[in-house]
TITI-522079 format. One record per residue (C-alpha): x, y, z; residue number from 1. Coordinates in steps of 0.001 Angstrom, whole numbers, padded with zeros to 6 digits. Example, Ala and Ser with C-alpha at 12.3 -4.5 7.8 and 13.67 -1.06 7.14 Angstrom:
px=012300 py=-004500 pz=007800 num=1
px=013670 py=-001060 pz=007140 num=2
END
This chain:
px=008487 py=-024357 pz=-007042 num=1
px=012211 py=-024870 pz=-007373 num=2
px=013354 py=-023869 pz=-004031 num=3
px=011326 py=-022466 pz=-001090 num=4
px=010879 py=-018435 pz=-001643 num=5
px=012983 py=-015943 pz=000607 num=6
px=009918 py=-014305 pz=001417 num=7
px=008731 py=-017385 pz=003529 num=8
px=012300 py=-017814 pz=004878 num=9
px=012807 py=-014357 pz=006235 num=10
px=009360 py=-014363 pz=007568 num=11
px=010060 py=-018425 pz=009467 num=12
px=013743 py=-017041 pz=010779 num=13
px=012851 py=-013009 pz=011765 num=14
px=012324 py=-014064 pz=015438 num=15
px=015588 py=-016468 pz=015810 num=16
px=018061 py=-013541 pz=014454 num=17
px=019956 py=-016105 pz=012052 num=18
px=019882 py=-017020 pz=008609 num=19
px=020232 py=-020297 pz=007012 num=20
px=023702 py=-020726 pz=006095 num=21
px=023306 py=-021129 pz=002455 num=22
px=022597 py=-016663 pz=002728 num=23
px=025854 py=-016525 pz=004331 num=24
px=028126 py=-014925 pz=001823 num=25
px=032044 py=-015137 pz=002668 num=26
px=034196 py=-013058 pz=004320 num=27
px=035128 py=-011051 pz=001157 num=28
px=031757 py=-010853 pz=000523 num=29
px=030093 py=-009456 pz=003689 num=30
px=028763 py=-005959 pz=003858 num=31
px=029935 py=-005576 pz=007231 num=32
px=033590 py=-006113 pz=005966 num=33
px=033409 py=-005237 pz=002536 num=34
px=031301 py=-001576 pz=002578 num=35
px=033528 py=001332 pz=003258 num=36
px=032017 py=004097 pz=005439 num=37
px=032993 py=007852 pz=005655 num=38
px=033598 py=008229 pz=001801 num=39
px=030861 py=009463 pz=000236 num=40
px=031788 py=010795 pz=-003984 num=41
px=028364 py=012518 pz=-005142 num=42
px=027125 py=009684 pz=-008095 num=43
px=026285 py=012836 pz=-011423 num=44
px=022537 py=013667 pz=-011590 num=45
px=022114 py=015332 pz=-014485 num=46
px=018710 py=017377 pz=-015463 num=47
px=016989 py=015456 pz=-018244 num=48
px=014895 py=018539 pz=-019397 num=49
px=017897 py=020938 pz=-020001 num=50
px=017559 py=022594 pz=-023250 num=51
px=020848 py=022666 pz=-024681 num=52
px=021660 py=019269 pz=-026395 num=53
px=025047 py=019731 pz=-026476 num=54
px=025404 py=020719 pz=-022930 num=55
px=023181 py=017439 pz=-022224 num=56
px=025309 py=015311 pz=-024574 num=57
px=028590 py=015504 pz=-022747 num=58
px=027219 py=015402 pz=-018945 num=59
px=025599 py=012038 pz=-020201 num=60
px=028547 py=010881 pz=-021832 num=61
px=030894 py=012133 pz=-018963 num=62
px=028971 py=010691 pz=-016621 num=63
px=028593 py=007423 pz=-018550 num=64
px=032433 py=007010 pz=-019468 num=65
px=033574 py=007959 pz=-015867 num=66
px=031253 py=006381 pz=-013572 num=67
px=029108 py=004064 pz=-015410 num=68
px=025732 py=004907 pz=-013631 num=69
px=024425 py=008258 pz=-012574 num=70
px=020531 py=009815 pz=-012008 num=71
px=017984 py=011714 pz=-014312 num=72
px=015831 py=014290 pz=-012612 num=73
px=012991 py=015851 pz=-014987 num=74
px=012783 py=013014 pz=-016994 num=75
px=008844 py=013951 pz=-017978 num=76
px=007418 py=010582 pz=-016906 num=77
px=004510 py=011728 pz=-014236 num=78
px=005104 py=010777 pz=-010370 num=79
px=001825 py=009193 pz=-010277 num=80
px=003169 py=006900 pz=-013324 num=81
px=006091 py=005841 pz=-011464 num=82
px=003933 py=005687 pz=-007976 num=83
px=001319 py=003346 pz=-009650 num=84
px=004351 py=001255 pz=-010779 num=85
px=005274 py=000615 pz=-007424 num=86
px=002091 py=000217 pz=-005687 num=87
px=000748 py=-002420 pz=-007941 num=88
px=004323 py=-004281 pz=-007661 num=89
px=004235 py=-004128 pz=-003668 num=90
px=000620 py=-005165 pz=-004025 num=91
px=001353 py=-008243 pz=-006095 num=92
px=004256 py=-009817 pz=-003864 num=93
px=001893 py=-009124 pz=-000493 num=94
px=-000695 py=-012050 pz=-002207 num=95
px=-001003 py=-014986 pz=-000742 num=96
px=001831 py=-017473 pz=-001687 num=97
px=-000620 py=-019666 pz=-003856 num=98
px=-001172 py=-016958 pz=-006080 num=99
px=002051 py=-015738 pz=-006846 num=100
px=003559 py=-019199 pz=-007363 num=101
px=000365 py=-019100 pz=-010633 num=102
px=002911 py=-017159 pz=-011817 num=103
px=006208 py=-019070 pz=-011286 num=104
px=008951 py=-019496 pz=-014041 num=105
px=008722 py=-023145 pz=-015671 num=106
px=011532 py=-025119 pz=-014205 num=107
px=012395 py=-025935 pz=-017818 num=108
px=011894 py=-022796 pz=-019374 num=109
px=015033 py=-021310 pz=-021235 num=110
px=013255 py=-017966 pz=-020648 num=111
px=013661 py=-015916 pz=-017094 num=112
px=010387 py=-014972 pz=-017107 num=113
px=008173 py=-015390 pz=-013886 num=114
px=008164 py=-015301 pz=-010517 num=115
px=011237 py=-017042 pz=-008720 num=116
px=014240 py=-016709 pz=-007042 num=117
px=017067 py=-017948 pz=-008285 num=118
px=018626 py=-016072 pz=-011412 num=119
px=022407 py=-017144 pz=-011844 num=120
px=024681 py=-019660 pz=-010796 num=121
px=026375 py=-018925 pz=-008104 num=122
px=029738 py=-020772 pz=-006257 num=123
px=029566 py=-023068 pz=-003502 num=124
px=025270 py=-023172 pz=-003320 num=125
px=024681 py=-019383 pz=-002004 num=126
px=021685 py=-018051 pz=-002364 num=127
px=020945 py=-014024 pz=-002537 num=128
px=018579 py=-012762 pz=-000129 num=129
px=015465 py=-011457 pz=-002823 num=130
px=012737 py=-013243 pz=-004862 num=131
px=011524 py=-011500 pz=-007649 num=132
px=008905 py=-011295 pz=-011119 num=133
px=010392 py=-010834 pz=-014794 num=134
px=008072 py=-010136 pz=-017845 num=135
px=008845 py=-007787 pz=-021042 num=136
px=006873 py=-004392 pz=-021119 num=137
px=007920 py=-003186 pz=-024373 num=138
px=007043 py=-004305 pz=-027776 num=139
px=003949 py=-005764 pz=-027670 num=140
px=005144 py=-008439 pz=-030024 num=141
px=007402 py=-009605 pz=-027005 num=142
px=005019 py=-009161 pz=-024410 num=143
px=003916 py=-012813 pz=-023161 num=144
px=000738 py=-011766 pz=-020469 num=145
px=001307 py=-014960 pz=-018758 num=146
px=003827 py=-013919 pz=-016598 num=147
px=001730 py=-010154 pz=-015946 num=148
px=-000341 py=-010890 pz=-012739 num=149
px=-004167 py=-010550 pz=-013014 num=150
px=-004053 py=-009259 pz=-009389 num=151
px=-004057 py=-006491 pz=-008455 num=152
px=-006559 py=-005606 pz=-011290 num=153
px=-004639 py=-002398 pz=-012269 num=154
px=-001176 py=-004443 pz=-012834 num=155
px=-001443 py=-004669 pz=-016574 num=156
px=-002658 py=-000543 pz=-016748 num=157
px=000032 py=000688 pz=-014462 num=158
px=002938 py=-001226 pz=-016396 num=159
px=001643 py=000052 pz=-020028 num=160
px=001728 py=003157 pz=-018523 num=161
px=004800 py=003373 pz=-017521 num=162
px=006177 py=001336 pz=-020585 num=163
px=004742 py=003961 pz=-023186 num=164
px=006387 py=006779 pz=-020738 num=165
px=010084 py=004553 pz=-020506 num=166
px=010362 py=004447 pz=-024115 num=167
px=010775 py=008307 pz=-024722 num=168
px=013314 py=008290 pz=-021880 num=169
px=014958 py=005518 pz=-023484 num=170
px=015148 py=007007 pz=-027116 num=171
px=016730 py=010164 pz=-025561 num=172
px=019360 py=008108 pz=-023479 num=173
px=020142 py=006318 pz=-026426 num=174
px=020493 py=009550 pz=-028689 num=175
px=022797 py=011465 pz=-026678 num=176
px=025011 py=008492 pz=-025873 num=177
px=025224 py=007351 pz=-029534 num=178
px=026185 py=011816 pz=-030487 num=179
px=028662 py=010899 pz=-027026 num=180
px=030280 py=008604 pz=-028884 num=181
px=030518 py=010868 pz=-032124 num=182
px=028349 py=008476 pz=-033870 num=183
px=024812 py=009777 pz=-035373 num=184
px=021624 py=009907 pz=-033153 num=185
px=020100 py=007003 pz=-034481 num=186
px=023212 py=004566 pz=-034988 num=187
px=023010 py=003175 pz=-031082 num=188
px=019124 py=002385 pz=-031640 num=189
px=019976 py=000620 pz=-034176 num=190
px=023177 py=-001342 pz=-033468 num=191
px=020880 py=-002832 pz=-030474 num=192
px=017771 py=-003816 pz=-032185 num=193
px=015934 py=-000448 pz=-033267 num=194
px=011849 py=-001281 pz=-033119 num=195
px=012774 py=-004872 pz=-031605 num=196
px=014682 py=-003141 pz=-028697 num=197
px=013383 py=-005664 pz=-025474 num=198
px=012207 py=-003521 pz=-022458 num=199
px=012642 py=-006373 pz=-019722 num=200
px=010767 py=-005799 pz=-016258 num=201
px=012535 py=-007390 pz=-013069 num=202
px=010514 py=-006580 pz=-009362 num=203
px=013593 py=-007052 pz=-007076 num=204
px=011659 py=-008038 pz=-002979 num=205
px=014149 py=-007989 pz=-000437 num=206
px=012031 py=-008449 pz=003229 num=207
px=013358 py=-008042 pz=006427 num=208
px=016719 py=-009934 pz=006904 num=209
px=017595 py=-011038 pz=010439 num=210
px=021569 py=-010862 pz=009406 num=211
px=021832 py=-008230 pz=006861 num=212
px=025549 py=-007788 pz=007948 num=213
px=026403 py=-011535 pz=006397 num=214
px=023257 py=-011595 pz=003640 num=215
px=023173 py=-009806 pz=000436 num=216
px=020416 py=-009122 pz=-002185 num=217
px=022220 py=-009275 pz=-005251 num=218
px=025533 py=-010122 pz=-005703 num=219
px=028239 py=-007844 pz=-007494 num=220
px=027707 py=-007780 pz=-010600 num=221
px=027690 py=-006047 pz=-013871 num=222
px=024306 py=-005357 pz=-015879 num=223
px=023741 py=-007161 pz=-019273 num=224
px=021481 py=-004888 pz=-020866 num=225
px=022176 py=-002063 pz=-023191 num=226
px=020954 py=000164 pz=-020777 num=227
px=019167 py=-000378 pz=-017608 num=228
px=016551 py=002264 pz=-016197 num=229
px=015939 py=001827 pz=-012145 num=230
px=012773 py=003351 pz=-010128 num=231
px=013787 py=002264 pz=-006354 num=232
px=011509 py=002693 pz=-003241 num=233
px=012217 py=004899 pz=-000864 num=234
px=014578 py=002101 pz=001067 num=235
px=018785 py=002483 pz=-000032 num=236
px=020389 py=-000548 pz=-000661 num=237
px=022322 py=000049 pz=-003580 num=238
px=026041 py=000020 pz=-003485 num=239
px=028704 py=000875 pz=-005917 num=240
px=032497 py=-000400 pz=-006321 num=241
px=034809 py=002557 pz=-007164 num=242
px=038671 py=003058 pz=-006755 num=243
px=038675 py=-000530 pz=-005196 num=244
px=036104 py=000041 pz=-002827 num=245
px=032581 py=-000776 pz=-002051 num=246
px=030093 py=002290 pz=-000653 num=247
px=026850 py=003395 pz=-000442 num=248
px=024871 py=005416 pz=-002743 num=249
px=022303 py=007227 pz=-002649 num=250
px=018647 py=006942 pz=-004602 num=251
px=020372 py=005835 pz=-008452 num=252
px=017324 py=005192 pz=-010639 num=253
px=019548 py=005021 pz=-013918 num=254
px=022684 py=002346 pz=-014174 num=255
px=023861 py=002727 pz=-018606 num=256
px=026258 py=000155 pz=-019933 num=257
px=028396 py=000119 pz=-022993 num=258
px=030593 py=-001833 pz=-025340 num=259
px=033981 py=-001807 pz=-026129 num=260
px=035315 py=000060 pz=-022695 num=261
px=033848 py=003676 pz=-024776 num=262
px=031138 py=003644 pz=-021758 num=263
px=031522 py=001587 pz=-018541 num=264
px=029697 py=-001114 pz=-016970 num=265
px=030049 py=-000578 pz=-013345 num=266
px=029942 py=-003340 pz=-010962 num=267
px=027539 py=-002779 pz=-008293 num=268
px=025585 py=-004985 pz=-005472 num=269
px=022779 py=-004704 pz=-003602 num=270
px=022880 py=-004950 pz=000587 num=271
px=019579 py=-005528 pz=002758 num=272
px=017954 py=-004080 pz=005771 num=273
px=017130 py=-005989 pz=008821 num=274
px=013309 py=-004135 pz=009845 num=275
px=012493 py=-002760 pz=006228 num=276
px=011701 py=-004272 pz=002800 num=277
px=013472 py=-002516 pz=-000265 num=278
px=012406 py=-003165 pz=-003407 num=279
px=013267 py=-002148 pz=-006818 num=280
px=011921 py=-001787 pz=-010806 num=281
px=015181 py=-002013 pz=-013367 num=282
px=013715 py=-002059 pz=-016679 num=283
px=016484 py=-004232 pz=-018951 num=284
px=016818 py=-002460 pz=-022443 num=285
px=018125 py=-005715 pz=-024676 num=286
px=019047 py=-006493 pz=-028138 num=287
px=016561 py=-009129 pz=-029675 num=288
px=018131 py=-012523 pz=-029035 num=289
px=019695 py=-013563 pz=-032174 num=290
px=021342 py=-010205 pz=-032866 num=291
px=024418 py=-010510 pz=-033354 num=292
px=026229 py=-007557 pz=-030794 num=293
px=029924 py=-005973 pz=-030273 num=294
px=031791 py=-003114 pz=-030787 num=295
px=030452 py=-000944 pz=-033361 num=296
px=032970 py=-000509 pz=-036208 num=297
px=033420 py=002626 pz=-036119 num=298
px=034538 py=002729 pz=-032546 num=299
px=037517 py=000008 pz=-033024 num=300
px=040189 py=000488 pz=-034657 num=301
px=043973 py=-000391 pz=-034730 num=302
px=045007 py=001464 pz=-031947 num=303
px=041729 py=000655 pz=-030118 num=304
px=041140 py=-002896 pz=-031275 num=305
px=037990 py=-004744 pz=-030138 num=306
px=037587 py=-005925 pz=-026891 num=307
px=035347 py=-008340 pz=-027399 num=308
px=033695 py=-010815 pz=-029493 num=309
px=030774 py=-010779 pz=-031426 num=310
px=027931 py=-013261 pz=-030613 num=311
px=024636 py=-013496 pz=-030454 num=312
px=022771 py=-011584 pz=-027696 num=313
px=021307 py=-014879 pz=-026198 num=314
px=024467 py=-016531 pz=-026159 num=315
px=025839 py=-013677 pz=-024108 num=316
px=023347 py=-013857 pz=-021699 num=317
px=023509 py=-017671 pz=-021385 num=318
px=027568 py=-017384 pz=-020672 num=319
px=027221 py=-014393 pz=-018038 num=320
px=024487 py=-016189 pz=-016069 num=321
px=026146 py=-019488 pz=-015964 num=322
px=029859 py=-017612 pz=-015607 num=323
px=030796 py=-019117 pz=-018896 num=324
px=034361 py=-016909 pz=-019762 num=325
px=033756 py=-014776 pz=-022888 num=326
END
């Protein structure tokens, strides 16, 4: 185990109404201070199922561009789909500690698949109030079943489920940003790996914090994937910075990110509840790890020169979790 578990923690400290002081973010970094109350801007939700591609096209790209995250409703994967998702997730972190730990990320593994806790370096020691299990869903070349929990039974039938029901949401998302960016409906998908796309599972557990006005989740932060697809449960937590400020929003099951400033990637956080457990499903769409990724071409050029370099995907990802300037 590298470090004792937050679900242990917040279960030995619920009754003495402290944390230990390693959770205690600073002073510009406290909900309590930080989240700004009374303004509430309506995040886009956007129906998924609407007919008229063009119509679809620029609410997705609008949506993308000006706020960097927004909801799908009638998306066509089943409730029971998503529902199974969940239950088999909750079901796995209420085991017994033993068993999850079977399932623990090697403490030399360059990988950040398993079960753990710690993700990124962070300054001065903190520590973010959530444990949580990574494994890829999607392709089954890139699916490694040691990290998929053999208990519950159903685990491994609940998350091909809902992998083989992602991946026509994904293509779609992917199509109508790429005609956004008046590029052709397959150039995205295939600027970001095509076939060898990555669809990269993270449970988020947040239980029961004591101080959830000092204590965050996650930390603010901006995704790394080309897109990320969210399920929540029914427990809000997520928060979004806009126009300088930090608020509240309200059920967001789909954060996109793009390159080259075209789309945003929207810093967000996540806060935590005191008597409640949220939890959460993003599903990481990445580019295989020695792609090579930055602006497409044909969005650059010399008015709009590129904004960033191009590396390799796992290079990227090594820099932004050890806050490595790029």
């Amino acid at each position: 185990m590298d470090m004792e578990r937050v679900q242990a923690i917040a279960f030995s400290f619920m009754t003495e109404g402290r944390i230990p002081p390693e959770f205690i973010r600073s002073e510009k970094e406290q909900p309590a201070i930080t989240t700004l109350h009374g303004y509430d801007p309506q995040i886009p939700t956007i129906d998924f199922s609407d007919p008229d591609e063009d119509s679809l096209t620029r609410l997705i790209a609008e949506a993308s561009r000006d706020w960097g995250m927004f909801q799908i409703v009638n998306h066509g994967i089943p409730t029971h789909v998503i529902n199974n998702l969940q239950k088999v997730g909750e079901d796995f972190f209420a085991l017994p500690q033993v068993e999850k730990e079977l399932y623990a990320k090697p403490p030399d593994s360059k990988s950040i698949e398993g079960y753990g806790t710690r993700l990124q370096k962070e300054e001065e020691g903190k520590r973010a109030w959530v444990d949580h299990l990574f494994h890829k869903i999607w392709p089954p070349s890139a699916i490694n079943y040691q990290f998929w929990p053999k208990n519950p039974p159903s685990y491994r039938d609940a998350n091909e489920a809902y992998a083989k029901c992602l991946r026509g949401v994904a293509d779609k998302l992917l199509s109508r940003l790429s005609v956004g960016l008046g590029l052709g409906e397959k150039e995205l998908r295939e600027s970001v790996g095509r076939d060898e796309l990555t669809y990269l599972l993270k449970i988020n557990y947040y239980p029961p914090c004591p101080r959830p006005d000092l204590a965050l989740g996650v930390v603010s932060h901006t995704d790394m994937s080309a897109i990320t697809i969210l399920v929540p449960n029914h427990v809000q937590g997520l928060q979004l910075f806009r126009d300088d400020h930090c608020f509240d929003v309200k059920y967001i099951p789909n954060a996109l990110i793009l390159s080259n400033g075209k789309y945003k990637s929207v810093l967000h956080r996540t806060t935590v509840k005191k008597d409640m457990t949220r939890m959460s499903w993003p599903v990481f769409l990445e580019p295989p790890p020695e792609l090579a990724i930055g602006p497409l071409p044909k969005l650059t050029s010399e008015d709009n020169p590129p904004k960033y370099k191009k590396k390799r995907y796992c290079d990227y990802v090594y820099c932004k979790l050890n806050k490595i300037p790029q």
